[in-house]
Every structure is written in C-alpha cells, then in structure tokens.
C-alpha positions as CSV (number, residue, x, y, z in Angstrom):
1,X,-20.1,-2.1,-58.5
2,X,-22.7,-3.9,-56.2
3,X,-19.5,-4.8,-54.1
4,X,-18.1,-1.3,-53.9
5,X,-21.7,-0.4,-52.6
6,X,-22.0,-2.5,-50.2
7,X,-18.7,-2.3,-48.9
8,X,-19.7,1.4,-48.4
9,X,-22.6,0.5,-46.1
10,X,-21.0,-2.0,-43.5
11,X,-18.4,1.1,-43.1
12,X,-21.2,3.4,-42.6
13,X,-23.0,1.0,-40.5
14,X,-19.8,0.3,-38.4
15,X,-18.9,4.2,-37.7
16,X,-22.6,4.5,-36.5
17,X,-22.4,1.6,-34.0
18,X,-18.8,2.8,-33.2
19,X,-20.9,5.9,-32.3
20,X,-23.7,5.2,-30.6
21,X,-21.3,2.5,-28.0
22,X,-19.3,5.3,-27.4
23,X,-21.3,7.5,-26.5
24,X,-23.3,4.2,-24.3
25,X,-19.8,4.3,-22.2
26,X,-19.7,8.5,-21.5
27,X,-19.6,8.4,-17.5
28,X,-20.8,11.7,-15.9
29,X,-18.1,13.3,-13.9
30,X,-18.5,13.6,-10.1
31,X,-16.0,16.7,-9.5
32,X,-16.1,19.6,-7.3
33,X,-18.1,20.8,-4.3
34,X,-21.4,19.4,-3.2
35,X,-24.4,19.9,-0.9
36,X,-24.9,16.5,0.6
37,X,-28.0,15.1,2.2
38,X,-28.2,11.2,3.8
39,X,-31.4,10.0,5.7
40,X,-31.5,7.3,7.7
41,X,-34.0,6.3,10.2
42,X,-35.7,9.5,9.2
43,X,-33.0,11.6,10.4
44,X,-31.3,14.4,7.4
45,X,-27.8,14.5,7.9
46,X,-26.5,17.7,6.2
47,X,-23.5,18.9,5.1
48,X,-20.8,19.1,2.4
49,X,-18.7,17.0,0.4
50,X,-15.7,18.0,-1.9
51,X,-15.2,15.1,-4.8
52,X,-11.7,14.5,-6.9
53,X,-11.9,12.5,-10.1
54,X,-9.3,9.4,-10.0
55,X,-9.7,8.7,-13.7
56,X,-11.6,6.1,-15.8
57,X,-15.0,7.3,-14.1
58,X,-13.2,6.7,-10.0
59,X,-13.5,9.7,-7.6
60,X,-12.6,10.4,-3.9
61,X,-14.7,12.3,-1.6
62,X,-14.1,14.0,1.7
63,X,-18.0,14.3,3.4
64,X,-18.4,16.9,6.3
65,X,-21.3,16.4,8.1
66,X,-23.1,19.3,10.7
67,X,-26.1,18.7,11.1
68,X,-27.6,16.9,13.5
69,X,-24.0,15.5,14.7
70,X,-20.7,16.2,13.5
71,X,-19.5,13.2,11.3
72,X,-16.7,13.1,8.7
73,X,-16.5,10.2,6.3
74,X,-13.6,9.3,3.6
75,X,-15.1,8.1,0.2
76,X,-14.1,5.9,-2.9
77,X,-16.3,5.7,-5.7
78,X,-16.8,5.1,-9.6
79,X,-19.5,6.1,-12.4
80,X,-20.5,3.9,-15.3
81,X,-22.5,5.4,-16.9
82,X,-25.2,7.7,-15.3
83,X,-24.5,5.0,-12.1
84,X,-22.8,5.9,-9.1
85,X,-21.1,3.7,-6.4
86,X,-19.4,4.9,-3.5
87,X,-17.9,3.1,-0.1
88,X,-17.2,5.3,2.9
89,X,-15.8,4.9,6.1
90,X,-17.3,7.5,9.3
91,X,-16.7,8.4,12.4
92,X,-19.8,10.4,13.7
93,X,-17.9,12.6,16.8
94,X,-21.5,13.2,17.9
95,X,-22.6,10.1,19.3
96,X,-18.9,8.4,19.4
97,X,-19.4,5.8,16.5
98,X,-17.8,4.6,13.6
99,X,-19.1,2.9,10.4
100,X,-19.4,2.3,7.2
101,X,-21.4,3.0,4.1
102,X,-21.9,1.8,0.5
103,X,-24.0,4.2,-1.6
104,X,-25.5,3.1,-5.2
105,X,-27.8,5.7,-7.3
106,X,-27.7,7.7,-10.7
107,X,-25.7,11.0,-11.6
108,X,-26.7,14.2,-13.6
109,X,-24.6,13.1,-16.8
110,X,-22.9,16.6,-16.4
111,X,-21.9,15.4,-12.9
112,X,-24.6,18.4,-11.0
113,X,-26.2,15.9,-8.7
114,X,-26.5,12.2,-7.8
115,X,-29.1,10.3,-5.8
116,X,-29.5,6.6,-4.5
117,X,-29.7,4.4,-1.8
118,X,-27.4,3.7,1.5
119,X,-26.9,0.9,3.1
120,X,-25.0,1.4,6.6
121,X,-23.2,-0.7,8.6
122,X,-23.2,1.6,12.3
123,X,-20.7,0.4,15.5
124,X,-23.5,1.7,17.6
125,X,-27.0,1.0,16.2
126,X,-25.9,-2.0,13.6
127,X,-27.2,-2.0,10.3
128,X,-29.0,0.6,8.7
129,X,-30.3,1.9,5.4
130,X,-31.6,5.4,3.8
131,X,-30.9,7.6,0.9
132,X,-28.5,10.5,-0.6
133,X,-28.3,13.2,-2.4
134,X,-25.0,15.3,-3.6
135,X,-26.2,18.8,-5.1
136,X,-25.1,22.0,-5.9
C-alpha cells in the first residue's frame, strides 16, 4: 500500500513540474503592427513597424521610420521568454547612411509591447547606443 501511495506522489509531483517548465518556456508573440520609438543621442525616431512570426518564438520586421529622417530597416529576431532580440540592417535616406542595429529588451507576454536597449553600429557617425519601444 505504502508503495502504491507513493508512486501516486512522484506522478503528481512530475505533472506539476511538467507544468510549471512549460509554462517557464511560453514565449510572447511579436505579431502584427507596431508604433515604434528608438532614441539615440537623444534624438526620437518615430515610426512604424509590421512584425511576422517565423515560428519557435523567431519574427521578421519591416521598420518605417518618418520622423526626424526617413529610414527603413529589415529585422530578424526571437523571444525566449518575455526576452526579445532583434538585428536590423538601415539605410536612413535622410542623412545618406547605412547601418546596423541589435536590439535586446523584454515583451508584454501577450506580445502588446516590447522595450530594451540598442546598440548601433552607423556608416556616418560610428557607434552608437539608445533605446526602443514597439507599441500599439
């Protein structure tokens, strides 16, 4: 009887910790249409970005910049997690430079907003870093 018992409670205790690590692994879901917001050398850039899930937590992004220059930028990222990561190349028409970005910060867990740091690598002024913020 003692066996039968105890049998029952490493199954119970194995469906919670199956639980509890799957829901540690949920990744929130950058989808959709955003507000987006960098600053860098306390400058806003403002604009839109339109994100497409790639699977296993991976998303694209097209970013439209128009404020103060017009910049585009193509985006790959991933979430983990509430974590977000994200690598972009630019070309900002504005000043007639190119560059690239790597962006690392924390998501809404129903994917609503993310914020983080930049860190900017700019054909024109050289290294650079600020922050972000994707919204709706």
């Amino acid at each position: 009887m003692a066996f039968h018992v105890l049998t029952r409670l490493i199954a119970g205790a194995a469906v919670v910790a199956t639980t509890a690590a799957a829901t540690r692994i949920i990744a929130a879901e950058l989808k959709g249409d955003y507000k987006v917001e960098f600053v860098v050398n306390e400058a806003s850039y403002t604009g839109t970005a339109k994100t497409t899930p790639a699977g296993k937590g991976a998303f694209t992004a097209k970013f439209d910049f128009t404020s103060p220059s017009p910049v585009t930028a193509d985006a790959t990222g991933k979430t983990v997690g509430d974590s977000v990561t994200f690598d972009a190349k630019y070309q900002d028409s504005g000043r007639n430079c190119t560059g690239t970005v790597v962006g690392k910060g924390t998501a809404e867990k129903d994917g609503s907003k993310a914020a983080g740091t930049l860190t900017i690598q700019d054909s024109c002024d050289g290294e650079a870093s600020g922050t972000f913020r994707f919204y709706r």
